[in-house]
C-alpha positions in Angstrom: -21.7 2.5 40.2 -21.9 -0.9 41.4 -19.3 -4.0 40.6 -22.2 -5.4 38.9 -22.8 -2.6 36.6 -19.3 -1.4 35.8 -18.9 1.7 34.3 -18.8 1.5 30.2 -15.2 1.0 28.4 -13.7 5.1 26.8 -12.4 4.7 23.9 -8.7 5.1 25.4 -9.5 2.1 27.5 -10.3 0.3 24.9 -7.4 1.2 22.5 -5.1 0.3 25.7 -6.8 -3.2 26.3 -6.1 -3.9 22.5 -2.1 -2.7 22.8 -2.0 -4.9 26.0 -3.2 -8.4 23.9 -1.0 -7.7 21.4 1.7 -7.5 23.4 0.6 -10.3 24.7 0.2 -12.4 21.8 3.9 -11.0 20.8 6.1 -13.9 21.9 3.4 -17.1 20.8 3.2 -15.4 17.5 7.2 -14.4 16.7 7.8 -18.1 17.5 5.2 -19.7 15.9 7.0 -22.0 13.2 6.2 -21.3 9.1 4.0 -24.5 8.6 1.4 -23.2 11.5 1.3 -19.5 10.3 1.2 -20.7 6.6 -1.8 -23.1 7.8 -3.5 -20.1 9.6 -3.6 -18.6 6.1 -4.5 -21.3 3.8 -7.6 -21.9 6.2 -8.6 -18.1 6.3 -8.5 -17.9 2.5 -11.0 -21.1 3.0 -13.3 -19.4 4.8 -13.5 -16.0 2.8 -14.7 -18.7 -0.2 -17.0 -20.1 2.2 -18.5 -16.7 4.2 -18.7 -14.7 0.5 -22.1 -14.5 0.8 -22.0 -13.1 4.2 -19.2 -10.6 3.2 -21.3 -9.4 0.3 -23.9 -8.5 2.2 -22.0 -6.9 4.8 -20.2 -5.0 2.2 -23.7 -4.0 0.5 -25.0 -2.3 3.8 -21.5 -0.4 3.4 -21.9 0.8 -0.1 -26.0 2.0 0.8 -24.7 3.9 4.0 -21.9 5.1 1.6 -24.2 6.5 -1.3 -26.0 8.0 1.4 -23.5 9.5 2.8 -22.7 11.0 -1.2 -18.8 9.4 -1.1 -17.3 9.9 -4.9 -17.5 7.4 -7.3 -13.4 6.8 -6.4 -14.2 6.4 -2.9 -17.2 3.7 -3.5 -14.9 1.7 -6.4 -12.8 1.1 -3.6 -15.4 0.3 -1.2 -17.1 -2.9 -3.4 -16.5 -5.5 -3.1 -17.6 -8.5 -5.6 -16.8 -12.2 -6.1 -14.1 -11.6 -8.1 -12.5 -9.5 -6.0 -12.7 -11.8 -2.5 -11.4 -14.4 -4.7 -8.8 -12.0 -4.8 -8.1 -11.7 -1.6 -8.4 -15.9 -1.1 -5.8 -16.1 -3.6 -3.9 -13.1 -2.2 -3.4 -15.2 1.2 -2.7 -18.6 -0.4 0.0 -17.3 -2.4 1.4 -15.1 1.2 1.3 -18.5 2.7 3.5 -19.6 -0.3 6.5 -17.4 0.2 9.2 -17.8 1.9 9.1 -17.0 5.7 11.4 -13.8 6.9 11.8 -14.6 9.9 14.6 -16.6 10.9 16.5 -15.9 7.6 19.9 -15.2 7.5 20.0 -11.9 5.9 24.2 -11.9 5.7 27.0 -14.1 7.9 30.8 -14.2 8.2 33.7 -14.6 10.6 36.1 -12.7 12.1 39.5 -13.0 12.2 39.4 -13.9 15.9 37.2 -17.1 15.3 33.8 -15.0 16.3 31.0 -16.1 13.7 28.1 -13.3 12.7 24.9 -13.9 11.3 22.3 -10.4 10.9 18.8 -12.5 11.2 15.7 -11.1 10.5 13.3 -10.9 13.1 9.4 -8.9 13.5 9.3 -5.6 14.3 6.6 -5.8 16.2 2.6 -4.8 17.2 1.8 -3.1 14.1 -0.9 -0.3 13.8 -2.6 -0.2 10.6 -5.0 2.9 10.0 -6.8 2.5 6.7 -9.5 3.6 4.6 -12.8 2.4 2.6 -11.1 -0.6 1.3 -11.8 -3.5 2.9 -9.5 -6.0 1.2 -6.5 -3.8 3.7 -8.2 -5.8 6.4 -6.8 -9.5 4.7 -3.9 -8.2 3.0 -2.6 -6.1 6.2 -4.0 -9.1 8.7 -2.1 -11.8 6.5 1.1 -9.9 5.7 1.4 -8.9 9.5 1.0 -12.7 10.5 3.1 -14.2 7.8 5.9 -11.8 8.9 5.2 -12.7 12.7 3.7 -9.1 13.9 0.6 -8.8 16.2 -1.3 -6.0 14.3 -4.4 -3.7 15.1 -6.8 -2.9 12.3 -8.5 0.6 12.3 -10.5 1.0 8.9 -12.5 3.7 8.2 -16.4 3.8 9.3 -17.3 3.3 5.4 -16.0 -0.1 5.6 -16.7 -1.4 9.4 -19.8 -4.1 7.8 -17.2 -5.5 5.6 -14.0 -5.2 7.2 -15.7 -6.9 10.4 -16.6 -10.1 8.3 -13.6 -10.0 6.7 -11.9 -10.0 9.9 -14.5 -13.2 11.2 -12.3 -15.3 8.6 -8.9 -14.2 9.4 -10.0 -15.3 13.5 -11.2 -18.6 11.8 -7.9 -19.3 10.4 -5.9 -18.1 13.6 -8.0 -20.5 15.6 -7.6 -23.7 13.1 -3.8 -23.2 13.7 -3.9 -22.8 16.9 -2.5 -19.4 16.9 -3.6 -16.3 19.4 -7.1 -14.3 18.1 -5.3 -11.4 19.5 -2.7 -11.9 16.6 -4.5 -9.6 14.4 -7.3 -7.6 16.3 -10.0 -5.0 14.5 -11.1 -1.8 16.4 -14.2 -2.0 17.0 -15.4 1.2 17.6 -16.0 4.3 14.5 -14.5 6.7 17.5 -12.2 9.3 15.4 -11.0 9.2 19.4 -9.5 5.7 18.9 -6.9 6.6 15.7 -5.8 9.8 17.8 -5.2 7.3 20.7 -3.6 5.1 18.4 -1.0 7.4 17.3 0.1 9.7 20.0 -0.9 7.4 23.3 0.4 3.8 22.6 4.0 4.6 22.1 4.9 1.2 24.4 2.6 -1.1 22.9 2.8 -0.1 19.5 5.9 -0.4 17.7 5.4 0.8 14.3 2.0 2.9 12.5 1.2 2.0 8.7 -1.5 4.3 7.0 -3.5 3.6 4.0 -6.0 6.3 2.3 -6.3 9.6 1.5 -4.1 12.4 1.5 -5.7 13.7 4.7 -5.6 10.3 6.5 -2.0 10.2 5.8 -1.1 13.3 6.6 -2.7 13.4 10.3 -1.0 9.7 10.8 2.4 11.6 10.0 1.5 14.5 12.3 0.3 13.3 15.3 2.2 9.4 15.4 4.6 9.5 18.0 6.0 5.7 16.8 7.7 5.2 13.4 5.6 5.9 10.4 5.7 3.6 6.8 3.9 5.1 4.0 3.4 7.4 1.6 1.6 10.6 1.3 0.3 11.0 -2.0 1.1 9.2 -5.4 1.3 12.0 -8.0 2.5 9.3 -10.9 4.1 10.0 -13.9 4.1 8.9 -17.2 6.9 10.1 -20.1 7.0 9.2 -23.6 10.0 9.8 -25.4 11.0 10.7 -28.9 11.5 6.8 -29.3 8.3 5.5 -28.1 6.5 3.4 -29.9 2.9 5.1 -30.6 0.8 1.5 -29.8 2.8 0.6 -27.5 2.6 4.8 -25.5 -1.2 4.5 -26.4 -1.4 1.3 -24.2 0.2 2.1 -21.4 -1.3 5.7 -21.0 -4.6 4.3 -21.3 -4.3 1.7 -18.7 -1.9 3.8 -16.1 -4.6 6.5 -16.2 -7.8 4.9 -16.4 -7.2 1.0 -15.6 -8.4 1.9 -12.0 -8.4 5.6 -11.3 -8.8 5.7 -7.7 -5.5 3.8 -6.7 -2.2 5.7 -5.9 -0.3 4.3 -8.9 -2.6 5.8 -11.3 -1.1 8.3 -13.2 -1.6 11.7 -13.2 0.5 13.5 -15.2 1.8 12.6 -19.1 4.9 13.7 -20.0 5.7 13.9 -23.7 8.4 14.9 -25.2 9.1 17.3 -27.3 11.0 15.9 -29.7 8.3 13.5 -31.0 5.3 15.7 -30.2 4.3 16.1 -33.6 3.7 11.9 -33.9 3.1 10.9 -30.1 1.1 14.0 -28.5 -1.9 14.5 -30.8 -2.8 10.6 -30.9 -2.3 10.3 -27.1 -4.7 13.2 -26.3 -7.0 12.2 -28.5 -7.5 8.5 -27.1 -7.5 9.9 -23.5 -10.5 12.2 -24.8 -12.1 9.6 -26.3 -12.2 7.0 -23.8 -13.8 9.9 -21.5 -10.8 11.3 -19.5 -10.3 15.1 -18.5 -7.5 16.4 -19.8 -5.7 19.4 -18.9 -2.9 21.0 -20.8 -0.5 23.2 -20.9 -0.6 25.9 -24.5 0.8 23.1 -27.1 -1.6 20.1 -25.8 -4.6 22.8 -25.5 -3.9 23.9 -29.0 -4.4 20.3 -30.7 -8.7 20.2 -29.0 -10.3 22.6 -28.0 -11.8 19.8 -25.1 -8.6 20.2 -23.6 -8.6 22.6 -20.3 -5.8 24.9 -19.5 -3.6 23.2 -16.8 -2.4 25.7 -13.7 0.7 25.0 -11.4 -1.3 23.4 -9.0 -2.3 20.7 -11.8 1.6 19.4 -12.0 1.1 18.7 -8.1 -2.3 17.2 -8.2 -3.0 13.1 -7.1 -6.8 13.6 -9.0 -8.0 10.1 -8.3 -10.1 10.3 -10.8 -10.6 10.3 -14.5 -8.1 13.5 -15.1 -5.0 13.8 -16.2 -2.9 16.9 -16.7 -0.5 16.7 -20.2 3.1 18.9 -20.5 5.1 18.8 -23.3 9.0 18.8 -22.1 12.5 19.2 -23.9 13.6 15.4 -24.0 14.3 13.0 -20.6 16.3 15.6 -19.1 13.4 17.9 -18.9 10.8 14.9 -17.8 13.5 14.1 -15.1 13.2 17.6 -13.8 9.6 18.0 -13.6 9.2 14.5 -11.5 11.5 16.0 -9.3 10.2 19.0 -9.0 6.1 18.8 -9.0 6.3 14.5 -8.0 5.9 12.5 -4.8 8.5 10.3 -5.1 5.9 7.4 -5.6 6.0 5.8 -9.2 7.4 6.9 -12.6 7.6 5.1 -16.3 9.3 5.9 -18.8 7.9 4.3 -22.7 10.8 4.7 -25.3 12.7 1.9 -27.4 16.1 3.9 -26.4 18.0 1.8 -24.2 20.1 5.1 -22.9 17.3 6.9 -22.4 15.7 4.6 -20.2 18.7 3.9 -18.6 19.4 7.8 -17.5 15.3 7.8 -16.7 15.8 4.8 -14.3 18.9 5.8 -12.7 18.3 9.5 -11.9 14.3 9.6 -11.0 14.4 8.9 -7.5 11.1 7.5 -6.8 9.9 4.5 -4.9 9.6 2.5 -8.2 10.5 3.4 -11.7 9.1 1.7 -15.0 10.5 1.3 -18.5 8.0 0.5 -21.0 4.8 -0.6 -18.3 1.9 1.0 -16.6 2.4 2.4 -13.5 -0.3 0.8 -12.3 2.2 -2.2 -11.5 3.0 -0.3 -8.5 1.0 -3.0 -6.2 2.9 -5.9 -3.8 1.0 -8.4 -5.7 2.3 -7.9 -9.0 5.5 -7.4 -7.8 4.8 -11.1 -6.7 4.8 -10.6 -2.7 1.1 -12.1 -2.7 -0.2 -8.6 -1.5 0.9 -5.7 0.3 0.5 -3.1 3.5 1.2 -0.2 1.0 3.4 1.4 -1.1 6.5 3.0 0.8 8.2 6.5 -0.4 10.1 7.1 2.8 14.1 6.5 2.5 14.4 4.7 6.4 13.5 1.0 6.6 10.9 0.1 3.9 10.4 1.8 0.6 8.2 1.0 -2.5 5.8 -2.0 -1.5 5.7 -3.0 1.8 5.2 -6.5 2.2 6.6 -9.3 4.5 9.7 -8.8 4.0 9.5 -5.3 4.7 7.7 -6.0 7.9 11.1 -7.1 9.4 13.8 -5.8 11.2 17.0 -8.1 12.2 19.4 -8.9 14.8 23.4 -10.0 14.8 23.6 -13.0 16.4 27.0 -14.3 17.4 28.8 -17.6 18.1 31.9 -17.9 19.8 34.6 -20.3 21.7 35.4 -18.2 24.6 36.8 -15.4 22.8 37.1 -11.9 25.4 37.9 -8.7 23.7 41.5 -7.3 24.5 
């Protein structure tokens, strides 16, 4: 074929070209100063306000091709996208712009005795890979975090959400340009080619320094597989509520509630209530009972079945089971002890509460679940960067190397020792 008519870009090629530009845009980005990245932010959260009609009706060719396609309701709550929530995501990169920038910051310092003075300074890790799913709002949060923390990052989301995540992306470009700041700082795939995320993960090992994914089960599970960089994320989030002998019934009734049904589809939901045995005859019955009523599955194990006859028997598999949906599985166990035990055994190690007005009891529940993020007396549904007040987040973290629990800028960081000295030479 002639130079005129080149022949047409694989997929490979194109993931390649991507990896290049952001190692290109690397070094302008790491030392790009906080006022210019925090002004790149500000003025993409100005133009999300100003293209929301534009990002509506991208997002509403999404949600037809979607219900076409017959995605679960899960799937297409995740998908819409509304005024409320791009305000959301405005807000979400004002208040990024508003923290304090990692990089730079002296993590620790001290001196030696032989004058030498140490400082362990937190730097970027690097190009990030993000792999996502149907929700679009991963394109700002991930985009922003990534910039705020100095890291070139590639966006793949998922086919359901290419409309939206595209004119989401148009505004993050917008704000990269006003400050002056490379567009190959945070770059979206552009193709739907399942080709590209397998080239992503197993092909770029020296342009990409790091893979974050962020969906389903399935997603996750291939990144883990196949990703021949360093993974962050978590697998599933099979959350746990218990309520203790000391809970306060109102107070149980209110956090179930909104840790179950709140927003199903997310991976704090929980899916498994834990209650006690030694206040089953007050807590279980009205707990039940509410979930039934406001329209939730419930499956039991023989005491919880026995109290409705609505309630479904509950297998072994239901103890392991992320539903993402309105179900939630109900075991009575012999105190905190017992709860303990059955997190450990039958959870992810994502999110856990605990609702009791007994101080030790919380206190042995906090220190001895080992889970990303533990509660006392508050929905799991917390689980979220934004509410732990990072403005947003990548995702939720239940590794034990680097990162764990939400991943924000912070968490995007790695750090160097930088020393000072007067001529000193080791003996």
């Amino acid at each position: 074929m002639s130079a005129a008519n080149p022949l047409p870009e694989t997929t490979a090629e194109l993931m390649d070209r991507l990896g290049r530009a952001a190692v290109a845009a690397r070094p302008a980005l790491a030392a790009a100063d906080t006022a210019q990245k925090d002004r790149a932010l500000r003025a993409a959260a100005a133009a999300l306000r100003r293209r929301e009609a534009a990002i509506l009706e991208a997002n509403a060719r999404d949600l037809a091709a979607a219900r076409q396609k017959g995605l679960s309701g899960a799937m297409l709550d995740r998908l819409q996208l509304d005024p409320k929530r791009i305000e959301a995501m405005a807000r979400g990169l004002e208040e990024i712009a508003a923290l304090p920038d990692p990089v730079g910051s002296v993590a620790a310092q001290w001196q030696r005795p032989n004058g030498l003075r140490i400082a362990r300074v937190r730097v970027p890790l690097g190009v990030v890979g993000i792999v996502y799913e149907s929700r679009p709002n991963v394109t700002a949060d991930a985009g922003a975090l990534c910039l705020k923390s100095g890291n070139p990052v590639i966006l793949r989301g998922g086919s359901e959400s290419r409309e939206s995540s595209a004119a989401i992306h148009a505004c993050l470009l917008d704000g990269l340009r006003e400050a002056g700041l490379p567009a190959e700082s945070i770059q979206l795939v552009p193709t739907t080619d399942r080709d590209a995320v397998g080239h992503l993960l197993a092909k770029m090992g020296g342009l990409v320094d790091v893979v974050v994914p962020r969906g389903g089960k399935s997603l996750v599970q291939r990144v883990k597989d196949e990703a021949r960089v360093p993974v962050i994320g978590h697998l599933e989030g099979n959350c746990h509520v218990y309520v203790d002998r000391a809970a306060d019934l109102a107070m149980a009734r209110a956090i179930v509630l909104n840790a179950k049904l709140r927003r199903t589809g997310i991976c704090g939901a929980a899916e498994t209530l834990l209650v006690d045995r030694g206040g089953a005859a007050r807590l279980l019955a009205p707990l039940v009972q509410a979930l039934l009523e406001a329209g939730c599955e419930v499956r039991g194990d023989p005491e919880t079945q026995r109290l409705d006859a609505r309630v479904k028997p509950a297998t072994e598999q239901d103890w392991y089971t992320e539903y993402l949906d309105a179900i939630i599985a109900v075991r009575v166990v012999d105190g905190v002890d017992a709860a303990i035990a059955h997190i450990a055994k039958y959870g992810s190690a994502h999110t856990e509460s605990i609702v009791t007005d007994d101080a030790d009891a919380a206190a042995r529940f906090l220190a001895r679940v080992d889970s990303a993020i533990v509660l006392h007396n508050a929905s799991t549904q917390f689980a979220d960067g934004g509410e732990f007040g990072m403005g947003a987040e990548i995702g939720i973290s239940t590794d034990r190397f680097h990162a764990r629990g939400p991943v924000g800028v912070e968490q995007l960081t790695s750090y160097k020792y930088v020393v000072h000295g007067a001529g000193q030479v080791r003996p």
